[in-house]
N, C-alpha and C positions, 0 to 999 in steps of 0.2 A: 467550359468546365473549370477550366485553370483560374479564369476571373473570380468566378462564383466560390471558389474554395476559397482564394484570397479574403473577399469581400465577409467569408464566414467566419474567418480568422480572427480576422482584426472586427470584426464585431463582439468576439468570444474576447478575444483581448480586452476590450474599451470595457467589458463585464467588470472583468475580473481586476482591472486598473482604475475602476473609478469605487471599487467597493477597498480594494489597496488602500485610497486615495483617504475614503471614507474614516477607515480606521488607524492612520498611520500616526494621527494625535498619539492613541495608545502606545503603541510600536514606539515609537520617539522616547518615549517614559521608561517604555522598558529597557531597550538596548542602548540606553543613553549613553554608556562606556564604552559602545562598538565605536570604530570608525566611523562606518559608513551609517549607523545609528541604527542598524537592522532593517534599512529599509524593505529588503525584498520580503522579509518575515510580514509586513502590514498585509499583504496579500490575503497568505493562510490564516493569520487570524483574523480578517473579515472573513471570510470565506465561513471558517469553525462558527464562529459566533452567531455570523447572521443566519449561517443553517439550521444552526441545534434548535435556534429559537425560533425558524421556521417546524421543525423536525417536534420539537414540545407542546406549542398550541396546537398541531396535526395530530400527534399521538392523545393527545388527550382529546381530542375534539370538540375544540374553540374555536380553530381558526382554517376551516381548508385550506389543502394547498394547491393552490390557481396561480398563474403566471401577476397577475395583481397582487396575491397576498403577501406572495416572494417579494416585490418588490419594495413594496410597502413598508413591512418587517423589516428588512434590511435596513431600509430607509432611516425608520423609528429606530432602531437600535444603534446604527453610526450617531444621528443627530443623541441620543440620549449619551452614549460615550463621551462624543465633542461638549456638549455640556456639562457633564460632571465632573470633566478634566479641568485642575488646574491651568491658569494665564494660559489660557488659546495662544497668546502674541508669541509663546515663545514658537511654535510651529513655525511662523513666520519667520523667525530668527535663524531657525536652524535650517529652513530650505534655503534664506540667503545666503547658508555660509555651505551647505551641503550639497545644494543642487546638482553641481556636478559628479558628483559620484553616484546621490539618488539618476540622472539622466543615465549615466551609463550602465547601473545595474537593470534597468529598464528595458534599454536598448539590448542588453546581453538578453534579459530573460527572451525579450521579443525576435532576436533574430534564430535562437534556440528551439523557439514553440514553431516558425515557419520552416526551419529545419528538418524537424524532426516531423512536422507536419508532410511535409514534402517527400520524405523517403515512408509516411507510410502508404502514401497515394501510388507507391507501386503496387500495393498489395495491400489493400486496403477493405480487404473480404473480414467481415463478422462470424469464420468459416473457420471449426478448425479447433481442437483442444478446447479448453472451457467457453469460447468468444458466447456460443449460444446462451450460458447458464448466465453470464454476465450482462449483455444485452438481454435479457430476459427480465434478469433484476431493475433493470433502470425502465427497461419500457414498463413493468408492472407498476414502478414508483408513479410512472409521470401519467399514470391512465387514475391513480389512487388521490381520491379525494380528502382522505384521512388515512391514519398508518396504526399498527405496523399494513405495511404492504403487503398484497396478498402473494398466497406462492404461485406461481404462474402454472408449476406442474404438479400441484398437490390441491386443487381447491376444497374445502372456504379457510382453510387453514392460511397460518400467515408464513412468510418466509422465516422459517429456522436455520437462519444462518448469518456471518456478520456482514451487512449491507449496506451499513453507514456512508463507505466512499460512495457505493450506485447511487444512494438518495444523494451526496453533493455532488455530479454528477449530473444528476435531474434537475434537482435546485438549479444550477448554472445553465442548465437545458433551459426549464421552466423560463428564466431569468430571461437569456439573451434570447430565445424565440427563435434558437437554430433548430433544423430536424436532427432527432437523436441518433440518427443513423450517422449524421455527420458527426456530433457532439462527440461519440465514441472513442471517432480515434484522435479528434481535438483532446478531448481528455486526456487519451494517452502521451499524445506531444507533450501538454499542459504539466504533467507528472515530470515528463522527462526535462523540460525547461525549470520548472522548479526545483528541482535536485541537483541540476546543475549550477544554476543562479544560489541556490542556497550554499553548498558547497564552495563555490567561491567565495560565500562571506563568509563563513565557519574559516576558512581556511586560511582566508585575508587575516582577519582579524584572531585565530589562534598567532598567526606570524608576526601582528600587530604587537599586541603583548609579550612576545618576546623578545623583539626587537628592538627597542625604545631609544637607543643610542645611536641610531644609524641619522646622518645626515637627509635632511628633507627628500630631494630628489632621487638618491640612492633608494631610499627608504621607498618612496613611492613604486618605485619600477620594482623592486624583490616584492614588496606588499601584493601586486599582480600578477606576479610570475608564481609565488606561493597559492592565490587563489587560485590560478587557473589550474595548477597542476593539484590539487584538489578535489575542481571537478571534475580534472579527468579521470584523474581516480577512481572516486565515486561513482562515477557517474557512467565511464565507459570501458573500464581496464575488465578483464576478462582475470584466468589465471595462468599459471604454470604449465597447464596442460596441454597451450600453443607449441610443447617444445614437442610433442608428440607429430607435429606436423614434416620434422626433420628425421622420421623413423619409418619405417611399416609398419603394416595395418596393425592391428589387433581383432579380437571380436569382442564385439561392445560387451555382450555380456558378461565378458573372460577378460576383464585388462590384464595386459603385461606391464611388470617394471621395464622402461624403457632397455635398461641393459638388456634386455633376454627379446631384444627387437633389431634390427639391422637397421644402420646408419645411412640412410638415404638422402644426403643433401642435394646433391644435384635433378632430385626427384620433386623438390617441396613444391605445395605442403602435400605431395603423395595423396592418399587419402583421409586428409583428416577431415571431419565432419564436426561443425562448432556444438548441438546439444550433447556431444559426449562428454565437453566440460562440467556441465551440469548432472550426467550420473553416472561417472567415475569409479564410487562405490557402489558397489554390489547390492542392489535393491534399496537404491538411498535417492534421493533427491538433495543436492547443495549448488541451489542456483545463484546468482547477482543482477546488480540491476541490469547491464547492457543486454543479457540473456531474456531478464522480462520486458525490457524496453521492442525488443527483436521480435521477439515471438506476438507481442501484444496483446494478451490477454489482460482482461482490465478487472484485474483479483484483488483482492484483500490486501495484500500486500505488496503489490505493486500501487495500489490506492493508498498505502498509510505511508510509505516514504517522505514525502511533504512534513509530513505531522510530524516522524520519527525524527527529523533533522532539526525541525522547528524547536522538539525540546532538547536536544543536545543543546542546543543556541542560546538557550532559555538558560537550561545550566551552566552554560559555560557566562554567560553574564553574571551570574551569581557567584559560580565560584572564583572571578577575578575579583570582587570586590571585596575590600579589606572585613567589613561587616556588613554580608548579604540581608541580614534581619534588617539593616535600617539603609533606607535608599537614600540619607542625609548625600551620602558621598559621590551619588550621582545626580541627584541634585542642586541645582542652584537654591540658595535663600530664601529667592522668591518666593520658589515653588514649594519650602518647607513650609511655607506660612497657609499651605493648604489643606485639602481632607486628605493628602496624603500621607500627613504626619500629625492628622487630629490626635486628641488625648487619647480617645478609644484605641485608636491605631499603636497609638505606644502602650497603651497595657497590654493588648494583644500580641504585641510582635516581646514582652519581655516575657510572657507566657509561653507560647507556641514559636516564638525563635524568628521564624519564616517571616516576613511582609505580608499581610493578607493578601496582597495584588497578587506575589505569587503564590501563596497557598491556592488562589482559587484557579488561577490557569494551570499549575503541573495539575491539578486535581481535574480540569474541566478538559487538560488533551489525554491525560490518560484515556479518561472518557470513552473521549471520540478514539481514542486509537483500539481501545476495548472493542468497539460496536467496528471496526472497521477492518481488525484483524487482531482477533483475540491476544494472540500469544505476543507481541509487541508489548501491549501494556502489562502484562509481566516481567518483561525483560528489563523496560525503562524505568519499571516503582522500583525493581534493582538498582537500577543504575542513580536514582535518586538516592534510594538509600547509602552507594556507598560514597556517592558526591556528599552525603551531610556528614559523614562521618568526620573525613579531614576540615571541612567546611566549617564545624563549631567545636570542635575539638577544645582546642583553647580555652575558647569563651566559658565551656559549659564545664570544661576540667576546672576552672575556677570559682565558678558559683556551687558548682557539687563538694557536699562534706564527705562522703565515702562514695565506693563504687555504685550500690543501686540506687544511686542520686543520680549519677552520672547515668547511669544506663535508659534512666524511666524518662532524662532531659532529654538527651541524643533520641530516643523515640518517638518525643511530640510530632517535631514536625512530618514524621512519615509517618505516624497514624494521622496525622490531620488531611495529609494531602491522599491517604488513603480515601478518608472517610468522605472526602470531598468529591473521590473519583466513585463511589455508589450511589453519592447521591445523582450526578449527574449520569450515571451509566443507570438508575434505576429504571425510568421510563422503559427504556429496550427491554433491561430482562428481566420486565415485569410480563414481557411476553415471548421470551426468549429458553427453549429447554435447547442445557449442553447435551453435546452427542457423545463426550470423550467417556469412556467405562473406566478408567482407572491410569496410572503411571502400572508401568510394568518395568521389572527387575531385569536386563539381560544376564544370561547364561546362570542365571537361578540354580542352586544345588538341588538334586534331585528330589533331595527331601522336603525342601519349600515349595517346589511343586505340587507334591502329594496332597499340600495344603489349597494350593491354588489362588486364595485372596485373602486380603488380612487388611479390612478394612477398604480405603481404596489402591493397596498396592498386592501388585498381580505375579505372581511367582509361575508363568507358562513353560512348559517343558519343550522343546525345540526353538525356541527363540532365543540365541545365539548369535550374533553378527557383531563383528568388531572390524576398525579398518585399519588395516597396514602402514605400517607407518611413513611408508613410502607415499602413498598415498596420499596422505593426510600432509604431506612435505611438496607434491605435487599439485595441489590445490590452494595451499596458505604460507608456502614455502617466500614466497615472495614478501608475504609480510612481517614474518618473521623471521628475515634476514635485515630488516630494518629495525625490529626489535630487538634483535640480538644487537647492533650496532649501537643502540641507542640507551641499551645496559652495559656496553661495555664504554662508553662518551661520558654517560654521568659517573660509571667507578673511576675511568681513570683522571676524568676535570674537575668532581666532586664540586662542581658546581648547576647546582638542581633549583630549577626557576616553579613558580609557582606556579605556572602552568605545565609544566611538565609532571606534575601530580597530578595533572585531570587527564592529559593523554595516558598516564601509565594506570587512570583507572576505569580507561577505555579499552587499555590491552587488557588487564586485568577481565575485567566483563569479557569480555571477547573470546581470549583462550577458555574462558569457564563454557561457555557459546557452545565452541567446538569438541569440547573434551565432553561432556554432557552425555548426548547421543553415545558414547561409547558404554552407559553402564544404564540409562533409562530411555524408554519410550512413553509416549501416550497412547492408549491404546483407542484405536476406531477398527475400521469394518475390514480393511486388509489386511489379509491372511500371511500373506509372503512378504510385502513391503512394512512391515510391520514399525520399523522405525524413519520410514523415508519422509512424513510429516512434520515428526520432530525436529530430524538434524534440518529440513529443509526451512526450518520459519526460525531456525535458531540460528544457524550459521548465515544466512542471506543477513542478519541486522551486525553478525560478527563483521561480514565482508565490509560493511558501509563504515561502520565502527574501526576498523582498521584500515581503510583506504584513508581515514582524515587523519586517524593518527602517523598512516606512513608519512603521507605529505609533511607534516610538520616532523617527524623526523628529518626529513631528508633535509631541509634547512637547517636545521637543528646541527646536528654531525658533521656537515659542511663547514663549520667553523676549527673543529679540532684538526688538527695536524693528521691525523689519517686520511684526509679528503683527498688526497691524493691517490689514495685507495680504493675508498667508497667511492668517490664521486664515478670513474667508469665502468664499476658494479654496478652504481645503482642505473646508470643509464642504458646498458644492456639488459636487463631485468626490466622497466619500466619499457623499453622499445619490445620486449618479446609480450608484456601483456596488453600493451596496446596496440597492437596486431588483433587481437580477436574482434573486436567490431568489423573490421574489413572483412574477414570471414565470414562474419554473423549477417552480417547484412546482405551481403553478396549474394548468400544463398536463399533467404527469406525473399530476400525482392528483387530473386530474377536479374542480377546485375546491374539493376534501377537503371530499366530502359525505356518499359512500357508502363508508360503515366496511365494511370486508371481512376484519379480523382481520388476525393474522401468519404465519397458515400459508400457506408461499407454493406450495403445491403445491394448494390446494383450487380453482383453476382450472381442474384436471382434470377436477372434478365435472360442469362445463358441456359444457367442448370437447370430451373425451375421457371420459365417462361411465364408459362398460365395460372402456375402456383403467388409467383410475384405480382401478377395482377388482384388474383386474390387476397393477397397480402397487402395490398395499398388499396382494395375497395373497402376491407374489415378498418382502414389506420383511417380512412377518413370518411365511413358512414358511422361506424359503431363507437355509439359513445359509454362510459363506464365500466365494466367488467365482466360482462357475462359471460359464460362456461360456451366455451366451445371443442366440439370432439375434432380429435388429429388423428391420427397412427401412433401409437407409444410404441418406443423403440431402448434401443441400451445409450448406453452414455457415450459422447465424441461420437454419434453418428449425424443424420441429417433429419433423423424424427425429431418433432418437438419446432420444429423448422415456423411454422405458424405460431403458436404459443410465443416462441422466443421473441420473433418478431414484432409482435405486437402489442403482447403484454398482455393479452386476451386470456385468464387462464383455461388450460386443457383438462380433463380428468385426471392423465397422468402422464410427467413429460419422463426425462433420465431417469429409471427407474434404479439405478446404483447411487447417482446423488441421492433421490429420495431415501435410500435405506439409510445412506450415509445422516442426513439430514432430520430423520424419524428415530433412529436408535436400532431399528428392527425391521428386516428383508421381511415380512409376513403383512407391515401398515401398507409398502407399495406393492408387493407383491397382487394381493385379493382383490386388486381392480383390470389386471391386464387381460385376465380372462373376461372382466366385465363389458371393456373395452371391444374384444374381439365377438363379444356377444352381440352388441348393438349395431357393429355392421353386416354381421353376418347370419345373424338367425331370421329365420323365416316368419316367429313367430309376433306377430303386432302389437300382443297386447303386453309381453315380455320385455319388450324392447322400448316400451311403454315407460313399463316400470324403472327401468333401468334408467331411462331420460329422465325421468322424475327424479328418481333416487341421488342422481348427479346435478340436476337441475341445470342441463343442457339445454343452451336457447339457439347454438349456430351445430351445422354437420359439416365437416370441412371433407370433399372428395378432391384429390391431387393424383400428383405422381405416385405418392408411396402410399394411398393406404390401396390400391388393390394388388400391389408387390405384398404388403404385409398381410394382406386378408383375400387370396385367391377367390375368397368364396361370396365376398363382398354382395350385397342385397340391394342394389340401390335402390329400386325401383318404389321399395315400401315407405319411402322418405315423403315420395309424392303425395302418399296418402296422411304421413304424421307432419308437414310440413310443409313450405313453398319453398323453389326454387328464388334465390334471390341474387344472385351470382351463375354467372357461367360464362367461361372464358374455355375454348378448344374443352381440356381435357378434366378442366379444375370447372367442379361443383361446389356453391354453399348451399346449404338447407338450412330456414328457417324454422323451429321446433314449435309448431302449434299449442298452445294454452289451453 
């Protein structure tokens, strides 16, 4: 078993590094002012590129998607980059002078993915909070010969929801020819070695740029020490909330400020339990990445991380550049003399400000971060926005004669890169309805309630929840105790570097992040959690966002005469939040003892024996889509268990996603009676109807549908059908024509 995971790895690896490989021409062009020249970024953007444009000919239906097409595509789209790039030779130039730094971010990414692979093979079940809606998503992609993809638990409808990461994902499935049951929690390693490897170069190269005076070899050894504490950062620090471990209990539902808790040191960590970090606040969710890396569910936004980092990186090469509009100054000569800096190109960029190279990638990852976890690519067109502001300020304060000169200049480039990010987000939500009903107002005056909605902002009467500030000091305290240092370093050195203007407009975002959730929600289907989606997809990108900027504080401050101060602050504080992994994993995987591989479906073998036979007769006799009937059940249980797995859709799987996912409890609702009708009535020509009406071609009989349907009829199947399956207690029926 242990071989065969290895052997899947570095297979899924050699994918995903020879598609790197493919595009790293581009990558080179862009990150040309990094250090390390953004290597690890060539990754993700082959990845983005070669997918969308898998994901476009499918959606329109040109080109299916087959394990050949992927390839192919991919193929045609590297060779067409490496061709319309400028002097190929310089690539060459820069691996000879770079190689070693490209080889050891490699080696980092790959010893990172076997890692992380490795500690999820203690526990390595598709079992468990969303795992089923997510494997559902990806096995419906890789069964769909064009898109969008169908909903596995709503059919003929397509999946209304953002599944962009599941289809690359599939793509990379499709690609390397691993089973998706393995892919799953590859992916998740994959996720988790990217964020780490990225972070390291964000982190390196923030440190790069501010350091520029340090002697070579000094210079090399801090340049490493800053990246790696970066990604640890990012990648594995937890919060504040570790201190809770030197106290007594609480009840999760009732936190106490620790004062009003007794001081148990000799007891640690007592009872502390690591998902209470993540719901702290009183009917909120505010997770980070180690918490999603732990738990592994492979969501939306545990999928856009990659991307999210990719375009900090993006920004941050621009805004080091003395004039981000024109790439002269990262350019050699040579290569000005190409279509990089055609005529067209310069009337374009004296117009729109931006470089069109990047006009069209901030516009082409918004995109993908849109289709992959909506609320991301709103936070980042922010974040674009207020990178241009200080970014042409200058430039455009000078070519403008009065203020609404100045105002309509500074706008181009973020209408363009808006306008860039519909066109390529079009396809999806051309088949895409949002579920959100409104922003809602917290603790509304009576009287605006009376009103109730005004347009789409929502004045609800009992929707009040604010969090303590205690609280809010317990969760982010940590990082803004490096921001308070880091405003008190530039008042008293008053000397402020030009990159310290792009970390102070990542705090900036970040506290807006956090404070947010305090006075609006979006409004969806939960009743009592009514803001826990909001603060949860808005503070998870605060956390990432401030984890790169602590790092490059702490080097930063380190310089001033207080460090003497800071510096055993900061290392008490960094040793209390990087504590939570030990915790977190600990308890997720069993004290990673017992190896159980990466097939995360082979806990079928146990729980659902005959069920899992049936489930791998359906994954490799049945080909295409056909409807087949399960047990429907409520959401996080083990209905849906066949659908999920196979990508087969059901009539109707989580019947809470689906309302979530429809708009309206009443669309899922009017089939679960229909559902319990077809196993259970007596009558033939009713249940006739009903098959027809769903257009049911398999009957799945298991474990759970005669738990759900005491009253279960099998017998009349024989006569609408043939037995085609039968293992011990698991029946399939074939649904006669």
């Amino acid at each position: 078993m242990i071989s065969s995971d290895i052997i899947a790895i570095l297979q899924w690896w050699l994918v995903i590094f020879v598609i790197g490989l493919a595009f790293l021409p581009l990558t080179l062009l862009l990150f040309s002012n990094f250090f390390d020249k953004g290597y690890i970024f060539s990754k993700l953007i082959g990845v983005a590129i070669a997918s969308y444009t898998v994901f476009l000919l499918g959606i329109t239906h040109i080109v299916p998607f087959n394990r050949f097409s992927a390839i192919l595509i991919t193929l045609l789209v590297a060779a067409l980059i490496i061709y319309f790039l400028p002097l190929k030779w310089r690539v060459m130039y820069l691996l000879r002078h770079h190689w070693r730094i490209f080889i050891f971010e490699e080696l980092f990414f790959l010893a990172a993915l076997f890692i992380w692979s490795y500690i999820h093979s203690f526990n390595p079940d598709i079992h468990g909070l969303e795992k089923y809606m997510d494997y559902g998503f990806v096995a419906s992609i890789l069964r769909s010969d064009y898109f969008p993809p169908k909903d596995m638990w709503f059919p003929p409808l397509p999946i209304n929801y953002y599944y962009y990461g599941h289809f690359i994902t599939a793509f990379l499935t499709k690609i390397s020819g691993i089973a998706p049951s393995l892919t799953f929690n590859i992916m998740l390693a994959t996720i988790f070695a990217l964020c780490l490897s990225e972070t390291f170069s964000i982190g390196a190269n923030l440190f790069a740029f501010a350091q520029k005076n340090l002697i070579p070899r000094r210079y090399k050894l801090r340049l490493a020490i800053a990246g790696f504490m970066t990604a640890m950062l990012a990648t594995l620090a937890g919060n504040l909330h570790i201190i809770y471990a030197f106290f007594g209990a609480y009840p999760t539902d009732n936190p106490k400020p620790i004062w009003q808790l007794p001081f148990m040191p000799e007891t640690f960590p007592n009872a502390y339990w690591y998902p209470n970090a993540t719901r702290y606040i009183y009917h909120t969710i505010h997770e980070f990445p180690i918490y999603s890396w732990v738990v592994a569910d492979l969501h939306g936004h545990v999928l856009d991380i990659p991307f999210v980092l990719l375009i900090i990186a993006l920004l941050l090469t621009l805004f080091i550049a003395k004039d981000p509009a024109n790439k002269d100054e990262i350019i050699d000569d040579k290569w000005k003399k190409s279509w990089v800096n055609a005529p067209w190109i310069e009337s374009f960029k004296s117009f729109f400000i931006l470089h069109p190279l990047f006009i069209f990638l901030l516009g082409f990852l918004l995109a993908i971060m849109y289709m992959t976890n909506a609320w991301d690519a709103a936070i980042y067109l922010l974040l674009v926005a207020l990178i241009t502001v200080p970014l042409f300020w200058e430039r455009i304060r000078k070519e403008s004669q009065n203020a609404f000169q100045f105002c309509v200049r500074l706008s181009v480039p973020i209408v363009t890169v808006t306008s860039v990010f519909f066109i390529f987000s079009f396809p999806y939500n051309y088949f895409f309805k949002p579920f959100a009903s409104g922003i809602g107002i917290l603790c509304s005056p009576s009287f605006l309630t009376k009103i109730g909605k005004l347009g789409p902002i929502l004045f609800e009467a009992d929707h009040c929840q604010h969090s303590y500030l205690w609280e809010l000091l317990m969760l982010y305290g940590f990082f803004y105790f490096f921001v308070g240092a880091f405003i008190i370093y530039l008042a008293r050195f008053k000397k402020i570097l030009r990159i310290d203007i792009f970390i102070s407009l990542l705090i900036v975002l970040s506290t807006f992040l956090i404070i947010l959730p305090e006075f609006i929600y979006v409004k969806d289907i939960y009743p009592d959690h009514y803001r826990a989606n909001t603060m949860f997809k808005l503070v998870f990108q605060a956390f990432i966002m401030l984890s790169i900027a602590s790092a490059y504080i702490f080097f930063r401050i380190m310089e001033g005469r207080f460090r003497f101060i800071l510096f055993p602050l900061s290392v008490v504080l960094i040793s209390l939040v990087m504590t939570y992994p030990y915790f977190a994993v600990k308890s997720y995987y069993g004290d990673v003892k017992a190896y159980k591989g990466l097939d995360g479906t082979s806990y079928l073998q146990t729980t659902y024996p005959s069920d899992y036979e049936g489930i791998l007769w359906l994954n490799n006799n049945i080909k295409g889509q056909p409807v087949i009937l399960e047990a429907q059940g409520d959401s996080y249980t083990d209905y849906a268990r066949v659908s999920a797995n196979t990508g087969l859709p059901t009539v109707l799987g989580w019947t809470v996603h689906e309302w979530l996912w429809r708009g309206n409890y009443s669309i899922p609702a009017s089939r679960i009676n229909d559902i319990k009708e077809i196993y259970e009535s007596r009558d033939l020509e009713k249940t006739k109807d009903l098959l027809k009406k769903y257009n049911i071609e398999y009957v799945f009989i298991g474990a759970l549908e005669p738990q759900k349907y005491p009253d279960l009829n099998e017998a009349k199947f024989v006569f609408l059908g043939q037995l085609v399956f039968q293992k011990d207690n698991t029946r399939i029926y074939k649904v006669s024509r």
